[in-house]
C-alpha positions as CSV (number, residue, x, y, z in Angstrom):
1,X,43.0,26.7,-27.5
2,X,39.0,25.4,-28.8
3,X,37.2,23.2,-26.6
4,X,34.9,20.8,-28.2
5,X,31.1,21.4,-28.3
6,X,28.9,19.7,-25.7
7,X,26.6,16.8,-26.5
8,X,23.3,17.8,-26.1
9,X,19.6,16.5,-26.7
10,X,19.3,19.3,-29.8
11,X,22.4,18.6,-31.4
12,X,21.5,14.8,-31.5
13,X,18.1,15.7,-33.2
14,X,19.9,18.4,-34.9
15,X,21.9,15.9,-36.9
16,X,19.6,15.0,-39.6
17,X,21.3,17.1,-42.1
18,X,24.4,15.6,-40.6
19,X,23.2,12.1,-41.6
20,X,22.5,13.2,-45.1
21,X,25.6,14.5,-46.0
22,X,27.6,11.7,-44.7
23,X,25.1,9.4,-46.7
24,X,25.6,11.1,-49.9
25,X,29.7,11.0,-49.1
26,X,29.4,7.3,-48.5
27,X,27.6,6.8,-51.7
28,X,29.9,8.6,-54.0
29,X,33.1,7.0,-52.3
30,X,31.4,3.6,-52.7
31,X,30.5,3.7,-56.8
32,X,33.9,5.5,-57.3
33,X,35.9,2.3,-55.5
34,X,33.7,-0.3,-56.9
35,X,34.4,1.0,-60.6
36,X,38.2,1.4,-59.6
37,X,39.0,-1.1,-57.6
38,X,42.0,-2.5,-59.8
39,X,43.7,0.7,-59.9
40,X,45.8,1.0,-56.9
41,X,47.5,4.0,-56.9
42,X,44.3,5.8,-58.1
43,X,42.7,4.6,-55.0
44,X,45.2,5.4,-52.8
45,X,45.3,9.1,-53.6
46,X,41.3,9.0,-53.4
47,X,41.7,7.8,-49.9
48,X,43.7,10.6,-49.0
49,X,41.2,13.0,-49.9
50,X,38.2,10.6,-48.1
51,X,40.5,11.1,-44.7
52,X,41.1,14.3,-44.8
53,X,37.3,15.2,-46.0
54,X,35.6,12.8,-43.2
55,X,38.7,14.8,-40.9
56,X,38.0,18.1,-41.9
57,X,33.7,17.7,-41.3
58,X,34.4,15.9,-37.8
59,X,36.2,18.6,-36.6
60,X,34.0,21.7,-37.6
61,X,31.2,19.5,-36.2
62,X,32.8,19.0,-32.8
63,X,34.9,22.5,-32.7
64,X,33.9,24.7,-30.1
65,X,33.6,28.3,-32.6
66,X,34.8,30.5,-29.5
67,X,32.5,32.1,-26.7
68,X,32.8,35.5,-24.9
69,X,35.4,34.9,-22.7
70,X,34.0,35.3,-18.4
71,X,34.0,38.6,-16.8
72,X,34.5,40.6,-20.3
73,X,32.7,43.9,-20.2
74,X,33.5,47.4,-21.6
75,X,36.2,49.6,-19.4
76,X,35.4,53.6,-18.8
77,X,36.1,55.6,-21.9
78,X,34.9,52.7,-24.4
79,X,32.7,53.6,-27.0
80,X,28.8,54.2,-26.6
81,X,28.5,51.2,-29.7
82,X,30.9,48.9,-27.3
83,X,28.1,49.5,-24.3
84,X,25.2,49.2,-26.6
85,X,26.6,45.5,-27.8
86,X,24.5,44.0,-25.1
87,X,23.1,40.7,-25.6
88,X,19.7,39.8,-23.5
89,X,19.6,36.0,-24.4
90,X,23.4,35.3,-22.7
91,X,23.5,38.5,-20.8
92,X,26.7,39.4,-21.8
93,X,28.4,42.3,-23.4
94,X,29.6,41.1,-26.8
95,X,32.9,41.7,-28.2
96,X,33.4,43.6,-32.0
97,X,32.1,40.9,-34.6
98,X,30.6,38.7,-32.1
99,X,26.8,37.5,-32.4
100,X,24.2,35.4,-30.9
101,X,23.1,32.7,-32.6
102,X,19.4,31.8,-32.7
103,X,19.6,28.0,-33.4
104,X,23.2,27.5,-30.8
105,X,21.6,29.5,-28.6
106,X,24.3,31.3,-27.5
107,X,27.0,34.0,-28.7
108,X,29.7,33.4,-31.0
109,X,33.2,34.8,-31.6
110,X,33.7,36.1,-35.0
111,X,30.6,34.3,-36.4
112,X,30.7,33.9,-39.9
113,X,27.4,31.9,-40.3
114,X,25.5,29.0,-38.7
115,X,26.0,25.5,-41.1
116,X,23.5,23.2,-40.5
117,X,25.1,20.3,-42.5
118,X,27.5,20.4,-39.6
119,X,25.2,21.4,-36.8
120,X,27.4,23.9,-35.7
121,X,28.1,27.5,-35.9
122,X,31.3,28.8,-37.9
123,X,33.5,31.1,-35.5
124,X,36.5,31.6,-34.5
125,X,38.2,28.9,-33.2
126,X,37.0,26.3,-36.1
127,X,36.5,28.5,-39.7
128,X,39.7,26.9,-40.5
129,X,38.6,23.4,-40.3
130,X,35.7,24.5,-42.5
131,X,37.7,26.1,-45.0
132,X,40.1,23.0,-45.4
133,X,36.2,20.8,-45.6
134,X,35.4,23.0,-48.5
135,X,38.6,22.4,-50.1
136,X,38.5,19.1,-50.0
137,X,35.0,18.6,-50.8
138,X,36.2,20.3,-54.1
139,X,38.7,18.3,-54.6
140,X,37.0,14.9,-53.7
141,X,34.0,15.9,-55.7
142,X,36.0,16.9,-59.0
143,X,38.2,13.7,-58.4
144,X,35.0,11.6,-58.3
145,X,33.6,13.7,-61.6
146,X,36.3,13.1,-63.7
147,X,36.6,9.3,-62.5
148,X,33.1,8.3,-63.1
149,X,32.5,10.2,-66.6
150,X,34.2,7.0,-68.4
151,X,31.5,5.1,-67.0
152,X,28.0,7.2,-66.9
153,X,28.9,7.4,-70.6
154,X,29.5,3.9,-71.3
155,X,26.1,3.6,-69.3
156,X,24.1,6.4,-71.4
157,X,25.5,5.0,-74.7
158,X,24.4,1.6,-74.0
159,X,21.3,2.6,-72.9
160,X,20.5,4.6,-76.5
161,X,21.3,1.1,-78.0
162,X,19.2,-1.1,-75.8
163,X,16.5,0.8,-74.0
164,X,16.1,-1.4,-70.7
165,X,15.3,-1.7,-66.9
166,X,16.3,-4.9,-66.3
167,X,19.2,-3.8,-64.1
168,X,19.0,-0.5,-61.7
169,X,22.3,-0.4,-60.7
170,X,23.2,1.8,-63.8
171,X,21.3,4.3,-63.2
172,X,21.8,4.8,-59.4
173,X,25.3,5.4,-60.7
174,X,24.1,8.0,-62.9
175,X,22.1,9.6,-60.8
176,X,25.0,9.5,-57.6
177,X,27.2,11.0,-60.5
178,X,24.3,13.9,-61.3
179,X,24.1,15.4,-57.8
180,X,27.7,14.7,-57.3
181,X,28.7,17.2,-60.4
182,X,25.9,19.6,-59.2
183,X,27.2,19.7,-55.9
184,X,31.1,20.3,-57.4
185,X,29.5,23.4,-59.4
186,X,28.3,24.7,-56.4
187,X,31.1,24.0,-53.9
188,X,32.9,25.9,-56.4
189,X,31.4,29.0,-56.7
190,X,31.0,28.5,-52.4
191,X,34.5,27.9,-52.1
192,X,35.6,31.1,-54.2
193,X,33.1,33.4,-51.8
194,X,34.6,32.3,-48.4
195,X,38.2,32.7,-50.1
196,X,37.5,36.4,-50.9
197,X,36.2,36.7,-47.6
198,X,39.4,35.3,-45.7
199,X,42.1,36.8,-47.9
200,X,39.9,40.4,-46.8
201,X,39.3,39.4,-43.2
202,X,35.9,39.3,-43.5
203,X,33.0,36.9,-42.6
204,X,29.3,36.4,-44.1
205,X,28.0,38.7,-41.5
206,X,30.1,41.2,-42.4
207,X,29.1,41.3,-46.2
208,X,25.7,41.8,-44.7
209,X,26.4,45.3,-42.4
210,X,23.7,48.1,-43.2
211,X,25.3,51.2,-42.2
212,X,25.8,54.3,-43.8
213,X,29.7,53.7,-44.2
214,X,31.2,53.5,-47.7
215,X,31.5,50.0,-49.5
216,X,34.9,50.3,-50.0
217,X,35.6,51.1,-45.9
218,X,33.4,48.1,-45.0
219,X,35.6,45.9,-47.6
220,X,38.7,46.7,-45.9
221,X,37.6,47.6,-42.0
222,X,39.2,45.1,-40.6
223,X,42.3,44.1,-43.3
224,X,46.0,43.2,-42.2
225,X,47.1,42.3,-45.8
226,X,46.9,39.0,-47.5
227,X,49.0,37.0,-45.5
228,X,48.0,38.7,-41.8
229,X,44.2,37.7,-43.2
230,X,45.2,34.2,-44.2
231,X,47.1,33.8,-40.8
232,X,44.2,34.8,-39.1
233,X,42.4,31.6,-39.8
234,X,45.0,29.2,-40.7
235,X,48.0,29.9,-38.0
236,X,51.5,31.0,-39.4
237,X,52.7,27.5,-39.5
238,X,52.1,26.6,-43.1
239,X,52.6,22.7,-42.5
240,X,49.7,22.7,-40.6
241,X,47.6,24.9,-42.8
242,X,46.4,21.7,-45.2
243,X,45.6,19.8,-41.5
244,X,42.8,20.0,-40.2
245,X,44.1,19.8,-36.4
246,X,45.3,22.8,-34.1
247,X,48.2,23.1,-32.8
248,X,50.4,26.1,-30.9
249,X,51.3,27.0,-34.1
250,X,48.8,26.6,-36.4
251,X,45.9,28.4,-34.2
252,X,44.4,31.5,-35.8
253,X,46.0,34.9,-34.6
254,X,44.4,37.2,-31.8
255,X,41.6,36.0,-29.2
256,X,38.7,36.7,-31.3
257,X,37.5,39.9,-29.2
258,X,40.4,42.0,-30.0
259,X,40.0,43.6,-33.8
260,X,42.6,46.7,-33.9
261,X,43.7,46.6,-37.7
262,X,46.4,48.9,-39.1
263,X,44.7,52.1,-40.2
264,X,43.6,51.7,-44.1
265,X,43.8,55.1,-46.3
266,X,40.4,54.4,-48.4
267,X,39.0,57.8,-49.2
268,X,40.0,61.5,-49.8
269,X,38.8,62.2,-46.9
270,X,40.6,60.1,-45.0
271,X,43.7,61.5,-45.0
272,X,42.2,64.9,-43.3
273,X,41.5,62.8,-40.4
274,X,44.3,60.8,-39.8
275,X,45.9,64.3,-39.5
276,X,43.3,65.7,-37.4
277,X,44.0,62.7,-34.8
278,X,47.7,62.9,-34.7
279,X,46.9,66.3,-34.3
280,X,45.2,65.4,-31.0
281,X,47.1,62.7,-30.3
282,X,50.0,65.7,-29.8
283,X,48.1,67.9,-28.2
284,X,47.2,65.6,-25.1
285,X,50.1,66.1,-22.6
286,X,49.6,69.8,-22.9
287,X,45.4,69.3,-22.4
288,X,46.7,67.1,-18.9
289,X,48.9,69.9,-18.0
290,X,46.5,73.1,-18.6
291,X,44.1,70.9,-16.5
292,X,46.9,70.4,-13.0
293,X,46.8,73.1,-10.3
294,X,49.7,75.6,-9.3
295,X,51.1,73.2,-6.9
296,X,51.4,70.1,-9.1
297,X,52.7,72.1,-11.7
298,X,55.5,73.6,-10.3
299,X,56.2,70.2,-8.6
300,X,56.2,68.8,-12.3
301,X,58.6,71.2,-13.5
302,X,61.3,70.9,-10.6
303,X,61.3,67.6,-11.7
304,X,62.1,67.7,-15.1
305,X,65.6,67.7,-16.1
306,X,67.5,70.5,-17.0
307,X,70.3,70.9,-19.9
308,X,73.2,69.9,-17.4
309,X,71.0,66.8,-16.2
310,X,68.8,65.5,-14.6
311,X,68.5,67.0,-11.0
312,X,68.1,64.0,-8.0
313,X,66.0,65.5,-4.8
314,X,68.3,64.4,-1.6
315,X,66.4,62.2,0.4
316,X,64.2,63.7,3.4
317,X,66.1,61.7,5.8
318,X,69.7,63.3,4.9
319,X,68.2,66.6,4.8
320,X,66.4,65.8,8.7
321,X,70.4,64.6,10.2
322,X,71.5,68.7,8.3
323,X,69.0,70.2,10.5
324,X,70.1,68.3,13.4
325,X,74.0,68.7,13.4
326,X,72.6,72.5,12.6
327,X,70.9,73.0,15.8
């Protein structure tokens, strides 16, 4: 399960950009219930979406994204890249898809990216609750757009009229509904990037890889399918995939060091060498054998069973009380 994040003397002075967004939240929810105050079902529904918003941004804020777990390492036989993944600032060995952030300080599990209008690094253990805060910043945001666009009118038409400044109430309005709709655009197109990148397993650091390997097996290196990708953030419990709480069910799949994907036929090429490793897969008990001495061998094979069954040795202590009654 995620721990929460410690409270520290950075991430108090780290929360400017925290401030702001919670300011400009404030603002849009207050002109949009002081314009609709006599509409109650309207406002109830808004509410809804203020809960679960101000819900969704508390808990990536407070999530713990994942760390590398204590005493992890790389076993004999692991791969040179596994034993190269050594970070100097933590001084550990870092997991596939695990990387040190500069302004945390410290490595994260599956990092996607570090947000500061949550002061917190997106991992693990809380991309979920930043997905759902993107969600329902799109959907408060929209809501508040379509709500207000009566009223900037009536304000802008009346302004044509009767060119004034007597009252500067209007315009705050307008200008709260300005950054409002140019924040909606861009949640938007924000929104669609980190949906691509879920549904294909992927995360911002990945889109950024520069080796040598083929788009198209970068794209799909560490896929599952749809669902298995969307259950890897949200949980398989789909009432608790619009919630931004975890629960035993509705934690993401895996541990966050483990990244073993079903094997993913991208190229022509590929084919030719997931032949070549069953191949070799099939060939390793005979490689052990050739490599046992005489004796171990022919101990091997008296062992083996035979067409009539399998053959039990009598035990050495039956066979000492033969010699015995012998003599």
């Amino acid at each position: 399960m995620p721990r929460y994040v410690r409270c520290s003397l950075s991430r108090v002075f780290g929360n400017v950009f925290v401030l702001v967004a919670a300011s400009l939240m404030l603002l849009d929810y207050y002109t949009v219930v002081e314009h609709w105050r006599h509409h109650t079902l309207f406002l109830l529904a808004y509410h809804v979406l203020v809960v679960l918003l101000a819900w969704s941004f508390v808990q990536t804020m407070i999530t713990d994204p994942g760390q590398v777990p204590p005493y992890w390492g790389f076993a004999m036989g692991d791969s040179e890249l596994k034993r190269r993944r050594y970070c100097l600032m933590c001084h550990v060995f870092k997991p596939e898809r695990c990387h040190h952030c500069s302004a945390c300080n410290r490595c994260v599990l599956n990092m996607d990216h570090h947000c500061p209008w949550v002061n917190n690094c997106i991992g693990f253990y809380n991309r979920k609750f930043f997905m759902l805060l993107l969600c329902y910043v799109f959907l408060t945001t929209w809501c508040t757009a379509v709500a207000m666009f009566p009223a900037c009118r009536d304000i802008v038409l009346a302004f044509q009229e009767r060119p004034t400044l007597d009252r500067l109430w209007p315009f705050v309005v307008v200008g709260v509904y300005a950054g409002n709709l140019a924040l909606a655009v861009a949640i938007s197109m924000f929104l669609r990037f980190h949906f691509s990148l879920v549904l294909a397993n992927r995360t911002t650091i990945d889109t950024m890889d520069k080796s040598k390997k083929p788009t198209e097996v970068l794209a799909k290196q560490f896929t599952k399918g749809l669902y298995l990708n969307w259950c890897q953030v949200f949980g398989r419990n789909p009432f608790m995939w619009p919630i931004p709480a975890m629960s035993r069910s509705g934690k993401p799949l895996g541990d966050g060091v483990s990244w073993r994907p079903d094997p993913v036929v991208t190229t022509s090429e590929e084919p030719d060498l997931v032949e070549a490793r069953g191949k070799q897969a099939a060939q390793l008990p005979s490689l052990v054998v050739s490599q046992l001495s005489p004796s171990q061998k022919s101990l091997r094979s008296s062992n083996l069973p035979t067409e009539s069954g399998p053959q039990s040795p009598r035990p050495t202590l039956e066979r000492k009380n033969d010699d015995l009654t012998k003599t």
